[in-house]
C-alpha positions in Angstrom: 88.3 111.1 74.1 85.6 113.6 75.8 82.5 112.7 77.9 80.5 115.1 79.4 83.2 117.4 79.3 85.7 115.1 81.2 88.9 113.8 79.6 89.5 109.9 79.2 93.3 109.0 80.2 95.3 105.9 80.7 98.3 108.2 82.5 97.7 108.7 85.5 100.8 107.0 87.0 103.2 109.5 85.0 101.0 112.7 85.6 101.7 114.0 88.8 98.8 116.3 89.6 96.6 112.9 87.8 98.5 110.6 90.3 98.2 112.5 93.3 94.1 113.2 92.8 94.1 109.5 91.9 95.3 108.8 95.4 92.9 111.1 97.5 89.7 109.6 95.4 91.0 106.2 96.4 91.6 107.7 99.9 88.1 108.8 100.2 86.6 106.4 98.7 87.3 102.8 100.0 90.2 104.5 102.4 93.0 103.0 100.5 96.4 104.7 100.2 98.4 103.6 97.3 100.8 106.3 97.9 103.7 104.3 100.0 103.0 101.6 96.9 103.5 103.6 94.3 107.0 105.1 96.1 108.2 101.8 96.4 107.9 101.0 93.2 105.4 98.3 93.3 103.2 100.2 90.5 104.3 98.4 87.7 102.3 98.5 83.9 100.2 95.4 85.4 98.1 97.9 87.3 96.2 100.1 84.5 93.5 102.7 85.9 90.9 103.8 83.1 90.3 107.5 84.7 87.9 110.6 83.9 89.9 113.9 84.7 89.3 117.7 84.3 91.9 120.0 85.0 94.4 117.6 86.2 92.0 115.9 88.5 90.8 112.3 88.2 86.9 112.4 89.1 85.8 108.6 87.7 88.1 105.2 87.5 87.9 101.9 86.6 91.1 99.9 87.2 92.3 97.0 84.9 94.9 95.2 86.6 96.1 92.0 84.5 96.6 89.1 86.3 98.5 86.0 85.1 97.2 82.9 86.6 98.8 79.8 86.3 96.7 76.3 86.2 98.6 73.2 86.3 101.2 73.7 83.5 99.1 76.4 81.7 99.2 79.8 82.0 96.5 82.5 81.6 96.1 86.2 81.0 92.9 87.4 82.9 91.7 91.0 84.0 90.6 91.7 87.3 88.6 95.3 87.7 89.3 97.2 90.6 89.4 100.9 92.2 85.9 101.4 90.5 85.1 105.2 91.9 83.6 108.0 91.1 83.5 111.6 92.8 80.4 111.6 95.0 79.0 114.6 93.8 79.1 113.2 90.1 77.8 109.8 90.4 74.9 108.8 88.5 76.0 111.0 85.3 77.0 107.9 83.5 81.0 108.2 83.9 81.1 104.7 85.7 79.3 103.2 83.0 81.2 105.2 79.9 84.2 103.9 81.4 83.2 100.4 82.2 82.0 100.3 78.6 85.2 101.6 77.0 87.4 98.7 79.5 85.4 96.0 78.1 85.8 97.2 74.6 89.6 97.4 75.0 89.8 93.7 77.0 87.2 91.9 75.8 89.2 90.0 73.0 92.8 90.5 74.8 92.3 88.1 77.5 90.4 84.7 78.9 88.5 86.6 81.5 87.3 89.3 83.1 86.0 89.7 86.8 86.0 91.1 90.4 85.1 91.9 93.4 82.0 94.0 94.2 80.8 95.6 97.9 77.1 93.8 98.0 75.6 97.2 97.9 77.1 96.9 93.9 75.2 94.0 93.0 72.4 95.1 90.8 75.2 97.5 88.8 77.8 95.0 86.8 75.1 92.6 85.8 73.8 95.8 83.4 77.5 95.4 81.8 77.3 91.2 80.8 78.4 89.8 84.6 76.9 87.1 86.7 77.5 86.2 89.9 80.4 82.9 91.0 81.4 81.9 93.6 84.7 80.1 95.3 85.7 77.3 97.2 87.3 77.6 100.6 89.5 74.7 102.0 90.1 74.4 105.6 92.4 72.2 107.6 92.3 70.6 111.0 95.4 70.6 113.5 94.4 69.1 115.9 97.4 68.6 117.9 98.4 72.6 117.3 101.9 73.6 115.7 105.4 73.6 116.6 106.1 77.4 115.8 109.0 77.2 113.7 108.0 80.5 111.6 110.3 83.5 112.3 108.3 86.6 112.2 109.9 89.4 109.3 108.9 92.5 109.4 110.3 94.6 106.1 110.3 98.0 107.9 114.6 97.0 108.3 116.9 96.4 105.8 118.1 93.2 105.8 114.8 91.6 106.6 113.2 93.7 103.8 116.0 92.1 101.4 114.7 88.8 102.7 110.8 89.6 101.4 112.0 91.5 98.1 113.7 88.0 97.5 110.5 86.3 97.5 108.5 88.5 95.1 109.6 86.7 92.2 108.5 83.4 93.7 105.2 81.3 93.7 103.1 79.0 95.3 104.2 75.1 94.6 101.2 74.3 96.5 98.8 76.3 94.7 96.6 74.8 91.6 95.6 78.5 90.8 98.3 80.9 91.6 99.5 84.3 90.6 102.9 84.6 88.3 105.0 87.3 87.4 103.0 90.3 89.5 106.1 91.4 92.0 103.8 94.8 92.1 101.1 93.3 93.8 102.8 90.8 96.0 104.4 94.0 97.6 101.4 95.7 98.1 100.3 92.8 100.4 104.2 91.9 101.6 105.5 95.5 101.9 102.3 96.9 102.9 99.0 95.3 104.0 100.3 92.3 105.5 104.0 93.6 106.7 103.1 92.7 109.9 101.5 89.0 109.1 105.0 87.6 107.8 106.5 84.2 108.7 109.9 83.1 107.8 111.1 79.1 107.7 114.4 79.5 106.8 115.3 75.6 106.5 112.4 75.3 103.7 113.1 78.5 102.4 109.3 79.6 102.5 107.7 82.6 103.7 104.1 82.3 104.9 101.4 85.3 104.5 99.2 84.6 107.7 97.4 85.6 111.0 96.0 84.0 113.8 92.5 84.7 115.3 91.5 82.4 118.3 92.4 78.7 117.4 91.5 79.8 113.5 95.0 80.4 111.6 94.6 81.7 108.4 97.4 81.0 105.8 96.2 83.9 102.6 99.9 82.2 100.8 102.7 80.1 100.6 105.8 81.6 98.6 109.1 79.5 98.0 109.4 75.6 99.9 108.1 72.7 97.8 110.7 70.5 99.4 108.2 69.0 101.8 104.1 68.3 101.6 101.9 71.0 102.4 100.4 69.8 105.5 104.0 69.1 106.7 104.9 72.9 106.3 102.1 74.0 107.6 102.6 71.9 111.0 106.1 73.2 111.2 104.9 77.0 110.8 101.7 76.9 112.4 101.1 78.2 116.2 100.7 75.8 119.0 97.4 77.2 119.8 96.3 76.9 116.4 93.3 73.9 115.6 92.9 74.5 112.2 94.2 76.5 109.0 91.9 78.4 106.8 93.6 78.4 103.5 94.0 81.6 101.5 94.2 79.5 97.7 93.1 75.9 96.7 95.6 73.4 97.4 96.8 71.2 94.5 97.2 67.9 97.4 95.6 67.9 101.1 93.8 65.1 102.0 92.6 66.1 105.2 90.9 69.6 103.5 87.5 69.9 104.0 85.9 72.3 101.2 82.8 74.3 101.3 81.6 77.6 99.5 83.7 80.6 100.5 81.4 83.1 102.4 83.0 86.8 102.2 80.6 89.1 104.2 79.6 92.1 102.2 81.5 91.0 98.7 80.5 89.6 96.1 82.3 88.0 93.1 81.7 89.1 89.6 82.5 87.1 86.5 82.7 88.6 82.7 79.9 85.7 81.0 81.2 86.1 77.8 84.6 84.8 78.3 86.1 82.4 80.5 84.8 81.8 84.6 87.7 79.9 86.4 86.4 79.7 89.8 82.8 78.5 90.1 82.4 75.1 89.1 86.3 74.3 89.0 86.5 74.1 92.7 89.3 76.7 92.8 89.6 80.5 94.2 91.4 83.4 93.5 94.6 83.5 95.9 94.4 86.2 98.7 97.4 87.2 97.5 96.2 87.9 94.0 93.4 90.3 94.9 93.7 93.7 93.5 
């Protein structure tokens, strides 16, 4: 299909010259580099860029990337937009809009929702297309007394301890009540790539904890593997001694001691589709960090 004199395409993972100007609009656009992702083989058929193109270069995108969320004992098929670009010196010509259109068309009636997140300076754009505005729920734990500092820091940059991560991609969060399933693609992205560094390892629970620590603030984004022990347990075991409380990176299913107040992300926004199917807002939940495309 033609607009303007651009070319719609779905292929841009299988075209080289497509994939490669896919990557340097991305690049120059929000900085990202999905290059080392891709040659990994984390770009699996989950992540789906709608692209303009002309002459083997992509000049417009709107990325679906379906995300299966599981609630309780339900599962769900949602779509969360991303990579939403457009060459700077075609923007406002209408190729964000044609495509947006044309992902909605093609979604719409495949999935329970549609949503994501948009830079503040967005906010007066997807409302044109049928969204409104949610919000999530953060949940924050004290520790008072600090942790013990059991977590062994992997880093997947060597073999064996690489093996170790891979072996996790397939798991989930048991202390999660919304969580991401079967995405091993974008659990690399964040455990091979933007979080590499951020890994903790407890080998006797056989866990591995996505965090970082910033002052006496420790910030747990996921929990993959363990179950065997309460969350607030784990978390004691893990955390550093210097730590006072845990900002938590999903909504717990148990943990008594949370406290729970709106999440504030400076400069985003979240997005919902307000024909179909909101589960954050009112249902006290958030998207896992770990789920964000």
């Amino acid at each position: 299909m033609d607009y303007q004199g651009f070319r719609l395409t779905t292929n841009v993972r299988e075209d080289p010259a497509l994939r490669q100007s896919f990557f340097d609009l991305a690049r120059a656009t929000f900085g990202l580099d999905f290059a080392p992702w891709y040659a990994s083989g984390g770009w699996t058929d989950l992540y789906r860029p709608y692209a303009l193109e002309k002459d083997g270069e992509v000049v417009a995108n709107v990325s679906v990337n379906l995300t299966r969320l599981r609630r309780g004992e339900s599962v769900g098929l949602f779509v969360q937009l991303g990579t939403v670009m457009t060459r700077s010196d075609l923007r406002k010509r209408g190729l964000g809009r044609f495509l947006m259109e044309r992902v909605l068309e093609d979604w719409s009636c495949a999935c329970q929702g549609i949503y994501l997140f948009a830079n503040d300076s967005a906010t007066g754009y997807y409302p044109r297309f049928g969204f409104s505005t949610s919000f999530e729920t953060e949940h924050v734990l004290p520790l008072p007394d600090g942790g013990a500092g059991l977590g062994q820091p992997l880093h997947p940059g060597t073999p064996s301890e690489e093996a170790v991560v891979r072996g996790f991609l397939t798991r989930s969060n048991p202390y999660a009540a919304l969580d991401l399933v079967d995405n091993p693609g974008l659990l690399w992205f964040y455990l091979g790539g933007l979080c590499r560094e951020e890994l903790l390892y407890l080998p006797e629970d056989d866990a591995l904890l996505v965090q970082r620590l910033e002052g006496a603030d420790w910030t747990v984004d996921g929990v993959l593997g363990g179950g065997t022990c309460p969350l607030e347990a784990l978390l004691r075991k893990a955390a550093p001694p210097q730590a006072r409380r845990v900002r938590l990176g999903f909504t717990p299913i148990q943990a008594p001691g949370a406290q729970s107040s709106p999440l504030q992300e400076e400069g985003t926004t979240l997005f919902v589709y307000a024909k179909l199917e909101n589960p954050f807002g009112e249902t006290g939940l958030r998207l896992p960090a770990l789920a964000h495309a």
